[in-house]
N, C-alpha and C positions, 0 to 999 in steps of 0.2 A: 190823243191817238184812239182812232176808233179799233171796236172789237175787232174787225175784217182787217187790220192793219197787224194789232197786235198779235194776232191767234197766226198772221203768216211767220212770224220768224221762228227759223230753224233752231235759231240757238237754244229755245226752248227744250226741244227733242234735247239736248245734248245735259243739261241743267234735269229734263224729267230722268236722265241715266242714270244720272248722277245718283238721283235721289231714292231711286228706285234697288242702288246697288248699296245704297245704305242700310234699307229694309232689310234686301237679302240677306245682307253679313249680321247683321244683328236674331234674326229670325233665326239664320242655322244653328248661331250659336244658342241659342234660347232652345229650339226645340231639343238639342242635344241635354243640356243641361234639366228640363222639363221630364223627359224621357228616363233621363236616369232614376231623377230624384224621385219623380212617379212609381219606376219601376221598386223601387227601393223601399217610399214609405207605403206604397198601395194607396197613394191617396187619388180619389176619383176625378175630385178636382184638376190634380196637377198634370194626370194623362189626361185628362178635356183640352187643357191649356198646353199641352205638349201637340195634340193632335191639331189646337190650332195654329201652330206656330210652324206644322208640317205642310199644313192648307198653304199658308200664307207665303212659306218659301217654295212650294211649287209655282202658285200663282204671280209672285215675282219674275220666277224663269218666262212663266207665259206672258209677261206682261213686257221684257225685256226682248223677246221675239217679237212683240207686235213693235216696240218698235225701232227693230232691224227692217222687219219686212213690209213694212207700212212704205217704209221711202222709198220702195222700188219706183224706178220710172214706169209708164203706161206702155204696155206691148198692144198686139193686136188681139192678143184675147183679153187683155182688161185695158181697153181705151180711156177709162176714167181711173188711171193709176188702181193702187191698193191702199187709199188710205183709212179705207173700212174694216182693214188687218186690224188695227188697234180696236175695233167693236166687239170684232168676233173674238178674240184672244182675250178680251174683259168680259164677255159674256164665258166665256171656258172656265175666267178667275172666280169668278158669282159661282158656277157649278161646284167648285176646287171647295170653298167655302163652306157649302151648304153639306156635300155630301164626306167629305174628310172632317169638317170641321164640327159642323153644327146636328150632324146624325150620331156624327161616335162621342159627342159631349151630350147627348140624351141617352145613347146607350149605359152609357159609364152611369150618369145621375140614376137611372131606372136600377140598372144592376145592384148599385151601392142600396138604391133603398127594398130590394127582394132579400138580397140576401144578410142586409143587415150590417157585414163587414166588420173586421176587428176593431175594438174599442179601445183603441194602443195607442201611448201617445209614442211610440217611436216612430222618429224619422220626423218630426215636426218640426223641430231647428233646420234640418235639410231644407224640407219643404220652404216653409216662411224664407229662408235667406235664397234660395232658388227663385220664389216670385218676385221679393224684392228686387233683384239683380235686372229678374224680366223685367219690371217694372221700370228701371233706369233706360233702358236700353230699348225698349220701347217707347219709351218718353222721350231720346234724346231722337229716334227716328223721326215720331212723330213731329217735332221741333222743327226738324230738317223740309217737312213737307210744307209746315206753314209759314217757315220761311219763301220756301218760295213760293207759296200760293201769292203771301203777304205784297210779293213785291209783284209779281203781275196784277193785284189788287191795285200798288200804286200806281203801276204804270196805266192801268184803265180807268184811272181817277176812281174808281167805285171800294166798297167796302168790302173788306174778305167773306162775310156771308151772303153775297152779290156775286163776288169771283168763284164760292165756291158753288152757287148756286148755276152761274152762269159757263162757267170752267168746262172749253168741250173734249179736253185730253182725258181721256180715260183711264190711260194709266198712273197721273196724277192721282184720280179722281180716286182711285181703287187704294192705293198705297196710303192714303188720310184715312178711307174708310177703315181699312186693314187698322193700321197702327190705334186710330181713336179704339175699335173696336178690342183688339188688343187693350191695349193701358184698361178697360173699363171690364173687359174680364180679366184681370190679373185683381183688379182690386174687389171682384167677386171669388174670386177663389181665396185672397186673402181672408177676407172674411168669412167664407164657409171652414178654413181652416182654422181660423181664431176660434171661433166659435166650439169646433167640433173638438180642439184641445183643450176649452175653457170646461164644456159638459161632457165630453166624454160621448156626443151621441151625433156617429154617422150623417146621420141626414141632413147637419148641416152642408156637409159637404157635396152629397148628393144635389142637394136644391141647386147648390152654387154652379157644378155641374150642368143641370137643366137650365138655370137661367142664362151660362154660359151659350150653352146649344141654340137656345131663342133669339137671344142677342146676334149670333153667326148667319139665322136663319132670316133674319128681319132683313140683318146686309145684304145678308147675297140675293135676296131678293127686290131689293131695292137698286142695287148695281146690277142686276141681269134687266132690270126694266128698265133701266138710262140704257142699256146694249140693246136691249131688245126695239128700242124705238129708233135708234142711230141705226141699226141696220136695215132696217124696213125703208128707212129714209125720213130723214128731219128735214124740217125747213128752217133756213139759217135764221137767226136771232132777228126779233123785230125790229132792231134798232136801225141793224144795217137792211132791210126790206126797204123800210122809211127812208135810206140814204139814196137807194138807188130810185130808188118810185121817185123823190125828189130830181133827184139828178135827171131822169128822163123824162120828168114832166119840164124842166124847163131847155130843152131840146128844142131849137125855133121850129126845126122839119116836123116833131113829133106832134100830130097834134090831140090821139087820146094812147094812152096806153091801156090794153083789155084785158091783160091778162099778166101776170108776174108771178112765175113761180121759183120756188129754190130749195136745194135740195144737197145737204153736208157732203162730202164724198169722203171727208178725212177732217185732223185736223188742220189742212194747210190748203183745203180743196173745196171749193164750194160751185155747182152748178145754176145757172139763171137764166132761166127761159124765158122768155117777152114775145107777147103779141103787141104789136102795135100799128095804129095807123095811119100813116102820115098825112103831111097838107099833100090840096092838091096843085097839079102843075110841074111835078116833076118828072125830069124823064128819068130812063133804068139807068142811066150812067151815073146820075146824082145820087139817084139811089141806092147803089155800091157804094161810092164814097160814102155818106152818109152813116150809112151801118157800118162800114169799116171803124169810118172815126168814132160812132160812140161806143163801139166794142172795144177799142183800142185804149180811148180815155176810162173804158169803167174798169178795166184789167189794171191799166196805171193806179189808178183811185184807189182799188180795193185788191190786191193783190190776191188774198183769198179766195176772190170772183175768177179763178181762170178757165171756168167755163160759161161761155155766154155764149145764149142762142138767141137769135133777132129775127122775128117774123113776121115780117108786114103782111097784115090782112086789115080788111076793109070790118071796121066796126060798126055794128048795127044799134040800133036806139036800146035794143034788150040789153045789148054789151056795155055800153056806155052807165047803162044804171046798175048794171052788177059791178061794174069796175068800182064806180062812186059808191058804191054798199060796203065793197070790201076795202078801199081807201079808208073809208070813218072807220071802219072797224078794225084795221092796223092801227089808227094814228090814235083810238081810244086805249091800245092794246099797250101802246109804249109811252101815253100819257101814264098808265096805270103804273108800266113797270119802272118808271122815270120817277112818280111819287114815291116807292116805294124807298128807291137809292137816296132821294132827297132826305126819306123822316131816318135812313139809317144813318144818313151821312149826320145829320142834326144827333143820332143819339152818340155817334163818337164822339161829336163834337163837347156833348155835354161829360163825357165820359171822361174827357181830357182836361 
């Protein structure tokens, strides 16, 4: 099953709810829980980790809106539907991240180490059993995500660091980032907290803090740049480029194709522009047909394709050698990315 195949089924949307409403319930309870014990032992750490788990249940909400409002059908003010809802609402979760999360976990580490902070060990039983707890419960989230990364992995024959690499749901995308991110500061604050009960001295906790912040800071920066590029507009996967370029090169009427662009519109929508030029000897009536039918078979074929545009123009010698330039240099593009899935596939294999 190709990507343009598998990336159309809906059921997906319904499986990313799912999983997305597992974050949520685990998050709130975490940040309550974070919150208190924070409030309670003043540890810096634990409101860092309280304030991420605040980020991360908001960005859940935003994430769970994009996608109600992604599946709107197409009206006359957005003819190419709304499936760029889920960019924008992941680009809001990246913000959600950065400035809840990853600003008041630098505030807190900075604070902790000006003013030094009591050198108490109470409230550390609190603490310590409060992160554990996160620690579960973020773990069992995250579980949740790579399960089903795992199995859309199968279903695409390729390996989960290929799915996750290749994966164009964003709200998937955001919810793995979140939880990994999570589980890896909870085990930073663990240990600024061991640490700070073993010597008695603040700062570990602070640092844990600031690396807490960094770690928030990297994310959401790394997820506002996958947002940032899907909204401006991507061009879909070179796999599926190479399927349709193939497909229309062996079209008997077609006899260059000049031009081939594409363009994501969602996860379920993808846009394809074609210049092409056909043999000669036909009249406008064949013509019609012609472009009907391979519009009609490339929508059949690739479901994800349901916009295609078809424009016969007359290809000039310049045309013909920028087509054949950017031809090798798709087909070098998914040779490259094809090795890559082969030496991974080879290293599960050895793995297993």
């Amino acid at each position: 099953m190709s990507d343009a195949q598998q990336r159309s089924d809906p059921d997906e949307d319904s499986r990313t709810a799912v999983t997305v409403y597992v974050a949520l319930g685990a998050n709130l309870v975490i940040a309550l829980a974070k919150l208190l014990g924070g409030l309670f032992s003043h540890s810096p750490a634990l409101l860092s980790e309280a304030a991420h788990s605040v980020a991360d249940s908001l960005n859940e909400v935003f994430l769970l809106a994009s996608l109600k409002r992604s599946t709107r059908p197409a009206d006359a003010k957005h003819p190419f539907g709304y499936g760029k809802e889920r960019y924008f609402w992941s680009l809001l979760a990246a913000v959600g991240i950065f400035v809840m999360g990853g600003c008041f976990s630098f505030f807190q580490g900075i604070e902790a180490l000006r003013s030094g902070g009591p050198e108490t060990r109470t409230g550390y039983v609190v603490v310590l059993a409060v992160l554990g707890v996160a620690l579960l419960a973020e773990g069992s989230s995250l579980v949740r995500a790579l399960v089903q990364i795992r199995g859309n992995a199968r279903k695409a024959s390729r390996g989960m660091v290929r799915e996750i690499r290749a994966g164009d749901d964003p709200a998937l995308r955001t919810v793995l980032a979140e939880d990994s991110t999570a589980c890896l500061g909870v085990v930073f604050a663990i240990a600024g907290v061991g640490l700070h009960m073993l010597t008695g001295n603040i700062a570990y906790e602070a640092w844990a803090s600031i690396l807490i912040g960094a770690l928030l800071v990297f994310v959401a920066f790394q997820l506002a740049s996958q947002s940032r590029e899907q909204l401006i507009g991507e061009a879909a996967d070179p796999v599926l480029r190479r399927e349709i370029h193939e497909f229309l090169d062996e079209q008997r009427e077609i006899d260059t194709v000049s031009t081939l662009l594409t363009m994501r519109l969602g996860t379920r929508s993808t846009l394809v522009a074609v210049r092409v030029d056909l043999v000669g000897g036909m009249d406008s009536e064949d013509v019609e047909d012609v472009l009907v039918r391979i519009k009609s078979d490339m929508t059949h074929r690739w479901p994800l394709a349901d916009q295609v545009f078809l424009d016969v123009t007359e290809a000039t010698a310049k045309d013909r050698a920028r087509a054949a330039g950017e031809r090798r240099e798709l087909d070098a593009t998914v040779e490259v990315q094809e090795a890559r899935e082969r030496g991974g596939g080879e290293d599960r294999g050895r793995q297993e």
